[in-house]
C-alpha positions as CSV (number, residue, x, y, z in Angstrom):
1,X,0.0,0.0,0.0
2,X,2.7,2.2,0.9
3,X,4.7,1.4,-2.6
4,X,1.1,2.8,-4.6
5,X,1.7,6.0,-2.7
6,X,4.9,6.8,-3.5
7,X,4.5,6.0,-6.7
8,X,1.5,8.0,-7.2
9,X,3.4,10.6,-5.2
10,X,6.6,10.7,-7.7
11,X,4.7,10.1,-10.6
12,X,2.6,13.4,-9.5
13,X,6.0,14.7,-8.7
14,X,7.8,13.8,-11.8
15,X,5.0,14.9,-14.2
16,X,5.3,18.4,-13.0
17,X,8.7,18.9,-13.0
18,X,9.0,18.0,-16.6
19,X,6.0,20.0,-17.0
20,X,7.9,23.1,-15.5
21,X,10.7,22.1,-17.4
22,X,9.0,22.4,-20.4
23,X,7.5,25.3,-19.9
24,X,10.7,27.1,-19.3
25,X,12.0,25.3,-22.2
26,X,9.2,26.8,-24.9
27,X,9.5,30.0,-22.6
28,X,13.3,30.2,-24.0
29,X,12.9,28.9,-27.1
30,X,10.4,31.4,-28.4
31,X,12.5,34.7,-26.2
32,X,15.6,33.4,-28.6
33,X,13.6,33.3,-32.2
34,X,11.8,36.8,-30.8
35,X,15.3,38.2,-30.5
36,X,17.0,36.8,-33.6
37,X,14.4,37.5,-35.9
38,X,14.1,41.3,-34.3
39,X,18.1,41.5,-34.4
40,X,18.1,40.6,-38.3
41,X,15.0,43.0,-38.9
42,X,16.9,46.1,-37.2
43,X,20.3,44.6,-39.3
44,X,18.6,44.9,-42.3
45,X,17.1,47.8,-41.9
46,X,20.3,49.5,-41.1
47,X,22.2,47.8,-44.1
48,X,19.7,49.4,-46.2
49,X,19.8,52.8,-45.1
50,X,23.5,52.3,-45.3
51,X,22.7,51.6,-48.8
52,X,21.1,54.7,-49.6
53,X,23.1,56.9,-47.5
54,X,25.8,55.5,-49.6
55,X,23.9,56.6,-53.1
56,X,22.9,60.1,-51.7
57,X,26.4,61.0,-51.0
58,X,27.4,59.5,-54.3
59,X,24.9,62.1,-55.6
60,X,23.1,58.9,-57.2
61,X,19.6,60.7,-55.4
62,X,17.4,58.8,-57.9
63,X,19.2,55.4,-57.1
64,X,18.4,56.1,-53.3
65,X,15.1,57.4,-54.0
66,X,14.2,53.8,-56.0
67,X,15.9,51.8,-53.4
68,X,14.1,53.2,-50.4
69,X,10.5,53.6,-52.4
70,X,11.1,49.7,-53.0
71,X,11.5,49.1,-49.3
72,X,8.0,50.7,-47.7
73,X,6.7,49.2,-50.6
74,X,8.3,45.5,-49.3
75,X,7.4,47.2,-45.7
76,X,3.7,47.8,-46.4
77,X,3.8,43.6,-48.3
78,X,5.1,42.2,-45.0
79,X,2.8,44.1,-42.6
80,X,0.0,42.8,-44.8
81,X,0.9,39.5,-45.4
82,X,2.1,38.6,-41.7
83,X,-0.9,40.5,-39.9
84,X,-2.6,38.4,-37.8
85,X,-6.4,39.6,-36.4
86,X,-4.6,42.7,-34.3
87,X,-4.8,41.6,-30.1
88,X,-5.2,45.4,-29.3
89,X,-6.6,48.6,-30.6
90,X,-2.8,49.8,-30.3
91,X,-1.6,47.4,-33.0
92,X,-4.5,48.0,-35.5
93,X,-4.3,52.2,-34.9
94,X,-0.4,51.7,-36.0
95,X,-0.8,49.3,-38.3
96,X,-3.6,52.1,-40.0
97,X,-1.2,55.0,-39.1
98,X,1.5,53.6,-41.5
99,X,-0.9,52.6,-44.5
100,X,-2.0,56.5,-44.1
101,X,1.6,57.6,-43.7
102,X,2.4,55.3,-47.0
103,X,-0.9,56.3,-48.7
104,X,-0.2,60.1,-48.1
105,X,3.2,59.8,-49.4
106,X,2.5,58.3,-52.9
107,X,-0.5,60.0,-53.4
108,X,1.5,63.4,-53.0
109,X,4.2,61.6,-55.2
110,X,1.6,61.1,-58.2
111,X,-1.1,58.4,-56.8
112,X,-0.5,54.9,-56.8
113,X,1.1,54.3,-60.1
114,X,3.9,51.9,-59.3
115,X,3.1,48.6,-61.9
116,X,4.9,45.4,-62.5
117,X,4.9,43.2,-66.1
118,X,2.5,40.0,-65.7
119,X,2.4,37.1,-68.5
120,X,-1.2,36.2,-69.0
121,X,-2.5,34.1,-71.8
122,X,0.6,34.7,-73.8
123,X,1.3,38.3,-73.2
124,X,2.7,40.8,-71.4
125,X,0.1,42.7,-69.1
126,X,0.9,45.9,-67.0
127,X,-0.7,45.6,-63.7
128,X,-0.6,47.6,-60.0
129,X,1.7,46.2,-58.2
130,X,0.3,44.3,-54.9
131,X,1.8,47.2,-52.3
132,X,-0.4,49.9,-55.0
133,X,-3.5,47.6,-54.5
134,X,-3.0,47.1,-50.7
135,X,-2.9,51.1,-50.6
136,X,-5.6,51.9,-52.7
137,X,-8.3,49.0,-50.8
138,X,-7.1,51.1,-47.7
139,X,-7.0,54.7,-48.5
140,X,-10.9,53.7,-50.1
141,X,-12.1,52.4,-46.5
């Protein structure tokens, strides 16, 4: 009788440690991708105003202008395509603060008129590009 008791007892006991254990484990894990993944965001970002920096003192001012245009248009693609249902009313006011931002700036810089080449049936079909579509379904709402 006594044996079934401790048993039960470190079978209790056991099960929550390696419950804790794992806990702490997934705890880590996610903290470590979290930071990487921010890390290589802010490295990239900083490469690529590097970038531009580089072509405005060059006096290439178009070159920068292009490259930088290109990223808040990749910006505005990955906000869209990795936004989840928002969990506050924070996240979804700055999520529409930087589609207004964005919107504001092209449509002072001649509307949405960036377009990309699309085979269909054969041919060659100038379209909006995805960012332009994303802008114009949210400067309409």
């Amino acid at each position: 009788m006594k044996s079934r008791i401790l048993i039960g007892i470190s079978g209790g006991i056991f099960t929550i440690v390696v419950f804790i254990l794992g806990f702490i484990t997934s705890i880590y894990l996610m903290t470590s991708t979290d930071a990487a993944s921010y890390a290589k965001e802010h490295v990239d970002n900083g490469r690529f105003m590097l970038y531009a920096l580089k072509n405005i003192e060059d006096g290439e001012i178009e070159k920068a202008r292009t490259s930088l245009r290109s990223h808040v248009s990749m910006k505005v693609l990955l906000v869209d395509s990795f936004r989840l249902p928002p969990t506050s009313e924070r996240e979804d006011q700055l999520i529409k603060d930087f589609y207004m931002e964005v919107a504001d700036y092209f449509n002072s810089q001649g509307g949405f008129n960036e377009t990309m080449k699309v085979m269909e049936n054969g041919e060659w079909v100038t379209k909006p590009t995805p960012t332009m579509e994303i802008l114009k379904g949210f400067s309409t709402k």
